[in-house]
C-alpha positions in Angstrom: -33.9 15.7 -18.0 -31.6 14.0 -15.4 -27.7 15.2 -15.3 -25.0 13.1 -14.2 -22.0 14.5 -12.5 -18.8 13.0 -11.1 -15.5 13.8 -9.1 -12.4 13.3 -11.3 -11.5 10.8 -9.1 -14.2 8.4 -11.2 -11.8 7.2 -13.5 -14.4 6.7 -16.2 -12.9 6.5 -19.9 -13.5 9.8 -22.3 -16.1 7.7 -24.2 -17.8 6.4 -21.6 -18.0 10.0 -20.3 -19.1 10.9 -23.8 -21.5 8.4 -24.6 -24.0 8.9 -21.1 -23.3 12.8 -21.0 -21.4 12.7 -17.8 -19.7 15.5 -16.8 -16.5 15.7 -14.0 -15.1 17.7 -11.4 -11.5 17.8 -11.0 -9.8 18.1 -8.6 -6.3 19.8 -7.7 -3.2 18.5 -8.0 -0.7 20.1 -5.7 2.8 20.0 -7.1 5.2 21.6 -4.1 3.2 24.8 -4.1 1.3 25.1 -7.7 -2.3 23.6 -8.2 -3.0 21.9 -11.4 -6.6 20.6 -12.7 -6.7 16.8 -12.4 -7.5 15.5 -16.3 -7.1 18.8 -17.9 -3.6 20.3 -17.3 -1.8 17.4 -15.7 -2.2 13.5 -16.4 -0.8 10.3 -14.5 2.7 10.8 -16.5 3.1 14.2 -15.3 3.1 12.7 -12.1 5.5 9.9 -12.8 7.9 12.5 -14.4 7.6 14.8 -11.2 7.8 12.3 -8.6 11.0 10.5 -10.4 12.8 12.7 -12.8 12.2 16.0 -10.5 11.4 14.4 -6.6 8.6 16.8 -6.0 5.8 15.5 -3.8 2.0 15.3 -5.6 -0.8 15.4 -3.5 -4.4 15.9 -4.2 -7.0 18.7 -3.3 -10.5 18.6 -3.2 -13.3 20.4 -5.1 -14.4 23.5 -3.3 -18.1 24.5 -2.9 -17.7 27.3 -5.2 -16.9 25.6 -7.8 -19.2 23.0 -7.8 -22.2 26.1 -7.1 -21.1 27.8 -10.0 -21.2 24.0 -11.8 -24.9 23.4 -10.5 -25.5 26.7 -11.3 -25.0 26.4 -14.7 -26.7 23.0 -15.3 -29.4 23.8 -13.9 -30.5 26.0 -16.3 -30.8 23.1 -18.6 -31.5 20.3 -16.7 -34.6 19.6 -14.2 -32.6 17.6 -11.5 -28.4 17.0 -11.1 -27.6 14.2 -9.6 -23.6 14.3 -8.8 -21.8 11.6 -7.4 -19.2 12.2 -4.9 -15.4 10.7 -3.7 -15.8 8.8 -0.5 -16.6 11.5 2.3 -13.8 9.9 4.4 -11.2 10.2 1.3 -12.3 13.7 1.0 -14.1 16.8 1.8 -15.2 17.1 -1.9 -18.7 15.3 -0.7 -19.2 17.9 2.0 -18.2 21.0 -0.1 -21.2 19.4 -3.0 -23.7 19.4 -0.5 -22.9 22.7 1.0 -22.9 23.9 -2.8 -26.0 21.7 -3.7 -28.3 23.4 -0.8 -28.6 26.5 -2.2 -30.4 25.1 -5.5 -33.5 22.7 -6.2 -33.0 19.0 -7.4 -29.6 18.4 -7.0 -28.2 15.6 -5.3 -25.1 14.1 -4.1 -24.3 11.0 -3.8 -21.6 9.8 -1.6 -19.9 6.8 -3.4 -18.4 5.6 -0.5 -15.6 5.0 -2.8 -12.8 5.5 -5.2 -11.6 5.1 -8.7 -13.7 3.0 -10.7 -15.6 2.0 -7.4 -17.1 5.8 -7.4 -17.4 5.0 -11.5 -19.6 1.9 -11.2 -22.1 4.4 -9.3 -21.6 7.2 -12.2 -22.3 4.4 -14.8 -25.6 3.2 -13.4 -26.9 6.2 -12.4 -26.6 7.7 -15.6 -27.7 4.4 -17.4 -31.0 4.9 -15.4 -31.2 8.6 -16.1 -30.6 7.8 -19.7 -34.0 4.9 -19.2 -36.0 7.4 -18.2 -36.3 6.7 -14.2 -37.1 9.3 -11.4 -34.6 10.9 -9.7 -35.6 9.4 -6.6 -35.6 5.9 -7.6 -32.1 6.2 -8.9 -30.9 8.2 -5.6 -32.3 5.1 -3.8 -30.6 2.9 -6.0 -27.4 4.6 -6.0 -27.6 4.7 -2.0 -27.9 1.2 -1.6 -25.2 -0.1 -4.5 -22.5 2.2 -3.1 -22.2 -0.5 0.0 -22.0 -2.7 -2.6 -19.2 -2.4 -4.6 -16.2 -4.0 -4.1 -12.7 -2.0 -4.9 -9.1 -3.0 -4.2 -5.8 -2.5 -6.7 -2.1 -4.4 -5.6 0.5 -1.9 -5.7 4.0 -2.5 -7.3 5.9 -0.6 -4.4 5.4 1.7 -1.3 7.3 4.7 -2.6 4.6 6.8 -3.8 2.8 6.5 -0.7 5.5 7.4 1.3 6.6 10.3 -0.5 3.3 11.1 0.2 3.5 10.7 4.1 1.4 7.6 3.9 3.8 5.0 5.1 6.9 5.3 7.2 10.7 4.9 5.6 11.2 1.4 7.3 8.3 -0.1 6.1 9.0 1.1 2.6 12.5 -0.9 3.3 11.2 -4.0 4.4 8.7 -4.1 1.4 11.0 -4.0 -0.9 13.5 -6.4 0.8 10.8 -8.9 1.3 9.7 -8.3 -2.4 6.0 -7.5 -0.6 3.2 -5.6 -2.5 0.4 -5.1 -0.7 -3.5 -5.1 -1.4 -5.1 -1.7 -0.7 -9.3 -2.7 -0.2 -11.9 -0.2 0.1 -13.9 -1.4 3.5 -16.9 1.2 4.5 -15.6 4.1 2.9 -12.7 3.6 4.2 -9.0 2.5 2.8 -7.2 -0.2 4.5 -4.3 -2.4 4.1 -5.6 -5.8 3.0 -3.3 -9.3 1.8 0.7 -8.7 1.6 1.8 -10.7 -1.6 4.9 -11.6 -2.1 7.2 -12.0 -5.6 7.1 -10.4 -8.8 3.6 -8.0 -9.8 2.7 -11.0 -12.2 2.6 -13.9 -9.3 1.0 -11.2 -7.1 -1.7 -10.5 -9.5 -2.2 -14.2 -9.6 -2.6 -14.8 -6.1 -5.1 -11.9 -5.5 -7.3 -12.8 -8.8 -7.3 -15.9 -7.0 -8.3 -14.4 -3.7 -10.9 -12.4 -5.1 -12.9 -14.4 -7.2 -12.3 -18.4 -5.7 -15.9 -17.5 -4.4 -18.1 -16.5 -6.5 -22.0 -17.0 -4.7 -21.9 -13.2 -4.0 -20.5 -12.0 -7.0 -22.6 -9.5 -9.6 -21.5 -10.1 -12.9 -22.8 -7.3 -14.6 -19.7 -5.7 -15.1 -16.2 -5.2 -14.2 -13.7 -2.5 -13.8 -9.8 -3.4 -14.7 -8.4 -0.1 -13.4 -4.2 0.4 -13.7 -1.4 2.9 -13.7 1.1 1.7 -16.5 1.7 -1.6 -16.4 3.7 -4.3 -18.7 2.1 -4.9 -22.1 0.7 -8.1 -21.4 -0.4 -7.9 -17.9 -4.2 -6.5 -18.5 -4.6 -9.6 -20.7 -3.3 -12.2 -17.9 -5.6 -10.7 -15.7 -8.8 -10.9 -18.0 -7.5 -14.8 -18.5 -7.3 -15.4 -14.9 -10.5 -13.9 -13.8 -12.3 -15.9 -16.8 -11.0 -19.2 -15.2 -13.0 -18.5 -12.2 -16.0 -16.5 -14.0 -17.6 -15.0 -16.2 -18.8 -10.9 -16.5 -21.0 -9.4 -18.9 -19.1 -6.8 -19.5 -15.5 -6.1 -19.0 -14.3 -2.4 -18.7 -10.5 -1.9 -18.6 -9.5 2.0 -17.5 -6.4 4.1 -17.1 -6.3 4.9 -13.4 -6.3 9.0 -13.1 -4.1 11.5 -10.8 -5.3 10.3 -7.8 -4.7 6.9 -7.8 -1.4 7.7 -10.0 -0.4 10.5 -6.9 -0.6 7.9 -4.4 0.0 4.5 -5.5 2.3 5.1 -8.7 3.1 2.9 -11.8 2.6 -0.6 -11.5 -0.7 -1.1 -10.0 -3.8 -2.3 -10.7 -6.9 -3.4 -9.5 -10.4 -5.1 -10.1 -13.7 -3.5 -9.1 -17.0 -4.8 -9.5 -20.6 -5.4 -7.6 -21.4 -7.8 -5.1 -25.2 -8.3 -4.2 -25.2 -8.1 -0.7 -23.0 -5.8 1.6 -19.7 -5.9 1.6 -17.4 -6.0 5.0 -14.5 -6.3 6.5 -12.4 -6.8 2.6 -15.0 -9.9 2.3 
């Protein structure tokens, strides 16, 4: 039997989680100077109340390699292979700490997503959906490896005050965000996070404009399945957003997520983003 692992920073629903036997790996949360266990003794509303009601910085900490030895350690006892899929390496050092961990067993493997949030959960899903068929270990590493370039991740982001609290963006450009009513795109590009399309006017209008942006071209477009991964958002919102990507087309499956402490640490409430599969590789936020 094939095990299925996960960073935390998956953002894969409890029952999804349930259903295919994966298990996580959180990671830390730092809160000023404690450490708290991403999913298990703080969620996304902590953050919100620390950030806001308190004005303590959250920032996030990644999986050491003792922990995930003494995690390998005990599956493999009851599994033949592990197969763990990993935070992008350039996010993190959580995919370095797994192998380092991972080389002092037999048949386990780490995968590095190349991604984040629900990008890192569309590589969980499948390869535990292929476990769960019955294929080799190899075949789904080699799948794994060539869908991670694949996947296309991006969430708009209400304001710039969570990532500046966090030292990601500077004072004056939180100022002229707001000023100019901007909310920016962040895209997932080669493992990487950059800035991608500034929208302008209220988060409904913005969601509009980068539904439109994403999906206006479809050729390239896998429609096996598709994330909807937030932070708390208006009622309503998750519903305009299924209606507006439906006008341009149409998934097999559409998964809508809470986004977890990472995403919740950095970005805040208010955001949201779609993540899906193209079939060819994707560049440069195309």
């Amino acid at each position: 039997m094939i095990k299925v692992t996960a960073d935390s920073t998956c953002d894969l629903s409890p029952d999804i989680l349930k259903s295919l036997g994966i298990t996580l790996v959180p990671l830390s949360i730092l809160v000023e100077d404690k450490a708290y266990k991403d999913g298990i003794d703080i969620k996304p509303s902590d953050i919100f109340h620390y950030v806001e009601k308190e004005n303590k910085i959250c920032k996030t900490a990644a999986v050491n390699s003792y922990e995930y030895y003494n995690l390998f350690k005990k599956l493999r006892k009851d599994y033949d292979a592990i197969i763990h899929v990993s935070i992008s390496s350039d996010f993190s050092s959580c995919y370095q700490n797994a192998t380092i961990a991972a080389a002092e067993f037999e048949h386990v493997y780490v995968i590095d997503s190349r991604n984040l949030s629900t990008g890192s959960g569309h590589i969980a899903l499948d390869a535990a959906i292929m476990a769960k068929e019955g294929e080799s270990v190899e075949k789904i590493c080699q799948k794994l490896e060539e869908t991670a370039s694949m996947v296309d991740a991006s969430f708009v982001i209400n304001t710039l005050d969570y990532l500046h609290k966090g030292g990601r963006c500077s004072g004056l450009e939180v100022f002229g965000a707001n000023l100019l009513k901007i909310k920016p795109s962040i895209e997932v590009v080669n493992g990487k996070m950059k800035v991608g399309k500034k929208y302008r006017g209220n988060f409904n209008l913005c969601l509009e404009n980068y539904i439109r942006d994403k999906f206006a071209v479809t050729d390239d477009i896998n429609t096996s399945r598709l994330f909807i991964t937030h932070s708390p958002v208006p009622e309503g919102t998750v519903e305009l957003v299924k209606d507006l990507i439906s006008s341009y087309v149409t998934f097999d499956e559409i998964i809508d997520t809470d986004a977890g402490c990472t995403v919740s640490s950095h970005c805040g409430p208010n955001t949201l983003g779609v993540l899906f599969k193209r079939h060819s590789v994707k560049q440069n936020g195309v």
